[in-house]
N, C-alpha and C positions, 0 to 999 in steps of 0.2 A: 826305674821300673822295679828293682829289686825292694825301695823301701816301701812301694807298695803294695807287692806281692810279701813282704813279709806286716805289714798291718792288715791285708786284708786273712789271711792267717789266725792273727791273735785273732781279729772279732769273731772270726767264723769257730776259734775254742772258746772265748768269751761265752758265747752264744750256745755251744754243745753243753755248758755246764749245768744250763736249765733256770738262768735268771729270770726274775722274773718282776714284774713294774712297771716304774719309770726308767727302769737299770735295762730293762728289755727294750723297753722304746730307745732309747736313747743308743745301745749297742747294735739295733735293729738300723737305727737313721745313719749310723757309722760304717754299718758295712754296704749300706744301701750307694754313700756318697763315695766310700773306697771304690765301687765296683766301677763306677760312673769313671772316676779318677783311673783305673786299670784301663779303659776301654780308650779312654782319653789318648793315652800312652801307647796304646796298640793301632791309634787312630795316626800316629806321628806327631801329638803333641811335647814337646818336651816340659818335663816338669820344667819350674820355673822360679828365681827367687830375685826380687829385686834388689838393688843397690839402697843398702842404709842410707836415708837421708833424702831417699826421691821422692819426689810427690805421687799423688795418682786421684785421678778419677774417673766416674764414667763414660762410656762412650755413650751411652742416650741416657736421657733425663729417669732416673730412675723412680720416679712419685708416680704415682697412679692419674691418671689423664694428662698427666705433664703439666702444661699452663692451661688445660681445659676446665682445669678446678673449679675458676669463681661462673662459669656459666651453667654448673651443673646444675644448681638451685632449680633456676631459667626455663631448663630446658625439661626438668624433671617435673615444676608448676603446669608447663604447656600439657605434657604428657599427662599428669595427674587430670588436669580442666579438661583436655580430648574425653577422658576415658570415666570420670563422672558428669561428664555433659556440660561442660563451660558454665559450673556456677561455679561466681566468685569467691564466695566464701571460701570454698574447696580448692579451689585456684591459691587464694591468699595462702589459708592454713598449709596445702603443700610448698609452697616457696618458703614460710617461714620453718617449716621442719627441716627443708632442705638445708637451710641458712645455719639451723641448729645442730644438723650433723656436719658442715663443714668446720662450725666452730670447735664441736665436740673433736672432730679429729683434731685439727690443729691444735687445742690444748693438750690432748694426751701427746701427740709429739714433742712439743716441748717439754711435759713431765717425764717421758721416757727417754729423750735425746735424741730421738729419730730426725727431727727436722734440724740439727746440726751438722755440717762439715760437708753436706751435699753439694760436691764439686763434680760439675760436667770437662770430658777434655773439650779443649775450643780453639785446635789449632787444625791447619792443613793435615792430611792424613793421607798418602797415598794412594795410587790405584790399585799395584799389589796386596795392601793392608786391607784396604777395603775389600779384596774379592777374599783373602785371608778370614777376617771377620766375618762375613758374610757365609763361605763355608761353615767356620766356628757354630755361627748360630743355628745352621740348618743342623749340625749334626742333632742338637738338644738336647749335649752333653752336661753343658758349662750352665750353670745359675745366673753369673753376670759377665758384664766385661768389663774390663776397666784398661789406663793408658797410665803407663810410668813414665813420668818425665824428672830428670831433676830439674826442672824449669817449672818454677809456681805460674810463673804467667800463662801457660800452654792451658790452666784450668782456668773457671770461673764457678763462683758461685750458683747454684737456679734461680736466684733471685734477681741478678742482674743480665745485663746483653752486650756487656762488651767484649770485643775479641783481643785477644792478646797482641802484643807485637809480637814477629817471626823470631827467633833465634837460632841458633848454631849448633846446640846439643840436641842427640834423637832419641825420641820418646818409643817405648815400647809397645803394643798392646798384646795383653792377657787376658787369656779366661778365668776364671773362678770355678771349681767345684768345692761350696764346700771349705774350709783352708788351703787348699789346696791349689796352687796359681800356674798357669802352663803358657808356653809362650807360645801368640799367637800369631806375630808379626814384627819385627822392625823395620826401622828404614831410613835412609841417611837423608834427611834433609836439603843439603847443599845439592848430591846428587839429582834427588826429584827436581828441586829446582832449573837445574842445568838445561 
């Protein structure tokens, strides 16, 4: 609490100085994610820092429609055809624009890196974690969520659907504001099981 009562501090003398720019925007988005991150901590989040060497990923698919991608074309041609009166032409040319902005995205994420290292967690999750989480999200403090395990198999890919086997060590979940990681839940495995 104290390290971020003392940054949010600096940006708020940052900020008195009279910057001005990209140097404003940028100290402006800093104190905006500090504040979030105080409230966080007032909410009875503890900051949070994982263990070097753990894994992590999301708890929901973080891409925009999830796996609804490839029907969006589909369903954006139907909508397009409704709304200029079912000729085909308009029909066609909307499905093939739509075809051409999913490809347009998918190439910029691979030239930016965004579609890299997208690992969902894929393991059992408790019922305390989950009602845990689920507070987390209603607050609409935290950007993301994500699960620390040192266990690589407890994640998967978003390209694939296989689940992991169970194991022994227990995986974490946090929230995100920001750099800033708060714990949201743990939970002992074996226990739950029991």
């Amino acid at each position: 609490m104290v390290e971020v009562e003392k940054e949010l501090a600096l940006l708020e003398q940052a900020l008195a100085t009279g910057v001005s720019g990209e140097q404003r925007r940028v100290q402006t988005a800093l104190l905006r994610e500090t504040e979030r991150a105080q409230r966080a901590v007032a909410a009875g989040w503890e900051p949070f820092e994982p263990a070097a060497g753990w894994h992590w990923g999301n708890v929901e698919d973080p891409r925009a429609l999830h796996r609804r991608v490839r029907a969006l074309p589909w369903v954006a041609a139907v909508v397009a055809g409704v709304v200029l009166g079912m000729r085909w032409e308009w029909l066609a040319a909307a499905a093939t624009a739509g075809v051409l902005l999913l490809g347009l995205q998918a190439a910029l994420g691979e030239l930016t890196g965004t579609s890299e290292d997208v690992r969902v967690f894929n393991a059992p999750m408790p019922a305390q974690a989950v009602l845990a989480y689920r507070r987390a999200k209603d607050s609409g403090l935290f950007d993301t969520f994500v699960v620390y395990s040192p266990r690589a198999e407890d994640f998967r890919p978003v390209e694939t659907a296989q689940a992991p086997s169970l194991g022994l060590l227990d995986p974490v979940l946090a929230g995100r504001i920001g750099r800033h990681s708060f714990l949201i839940a743990q939970w002992d495995l074996a226990k739950d099981l029991a």
